[in-house]
C-alpha positions, 0 to 999 in steps of 0.5 A: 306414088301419090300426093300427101292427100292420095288425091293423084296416083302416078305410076312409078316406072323404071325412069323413075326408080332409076332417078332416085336410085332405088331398085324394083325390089326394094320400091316392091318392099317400101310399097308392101310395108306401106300397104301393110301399115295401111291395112293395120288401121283399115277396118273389116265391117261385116254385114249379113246377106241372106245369110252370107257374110260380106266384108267391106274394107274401111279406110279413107286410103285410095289403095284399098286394091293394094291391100288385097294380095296381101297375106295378113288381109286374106288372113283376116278376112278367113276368120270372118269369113271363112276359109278358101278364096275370095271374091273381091269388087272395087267399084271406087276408091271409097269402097271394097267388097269381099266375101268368100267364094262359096256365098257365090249366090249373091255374085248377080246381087253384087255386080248390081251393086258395084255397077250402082257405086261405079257409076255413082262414084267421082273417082271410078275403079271398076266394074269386075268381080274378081276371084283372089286366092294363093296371092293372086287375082283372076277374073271372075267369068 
């Protein structure tokens, strides 16, 4: 849950959910078709490192994480950057890194570079590189 302006993010417990009478399935469906709009009007700019592509997912929304299990984002990015599994960073609010687990040679370039916006940002995420595939995310060792 957040404020008009996604300038506070609170999570939503079961208290909550019980106050306005809402089930965890149907909050999980509201909150999908959210990001699901969400994501229709990000954009997925591509830049060229050393001959891997890299994918950064734009939009002015603070649930840029939220995007990142859903099946059409994966879908997108495999015709930019090809099939298979993703790595992802988050560094902050404003910015999402993505590009596929074979460029795993720039993985040293980009933990420099996620841990410069992280500690540069006013509104951290965080610092892990993270390995998504078949819906779900995994710490990248």
């Amino acid at each position: 849950h957040t404020d008009l302006l996604e300038q506070r993010i609170a999570w939503v417990g079961k208290v909550w959910l019980d106050r306005w009478a809402v089930s965890e399935e149907d909050a999980w469906d509201w909150a999908t078709g959210t990001m699901r709009e969400l994501l229709k009007r990000a954009e997925i700019q591509v830049v060229d490192v050393d001959g891997h592509p890299v994918a950064m997912l734009v939009t002015p929304s603070c649930f840029k994480a939220g995007m990142l299990l859903l099946p059409e984002l994966q879908e997108r990015l495999s015709t930019v950057l090809g099939p298979g599994r993703l790595l992802v960073a988050v560094p902050c609010w404003d910015v999402a890194y993505l590009l596929n687990e074979r460029s795993s040679v720039l993985v040293q370039d980009l933990r420099r570079v996620v841990g410069r916006d992280f500690a540069a940002a006013t509104r951290p995420v965080s610092t892990q590189i993270l390995r998504l595939g078949a819906g779900k995310l995994e710490s990248l060792s």
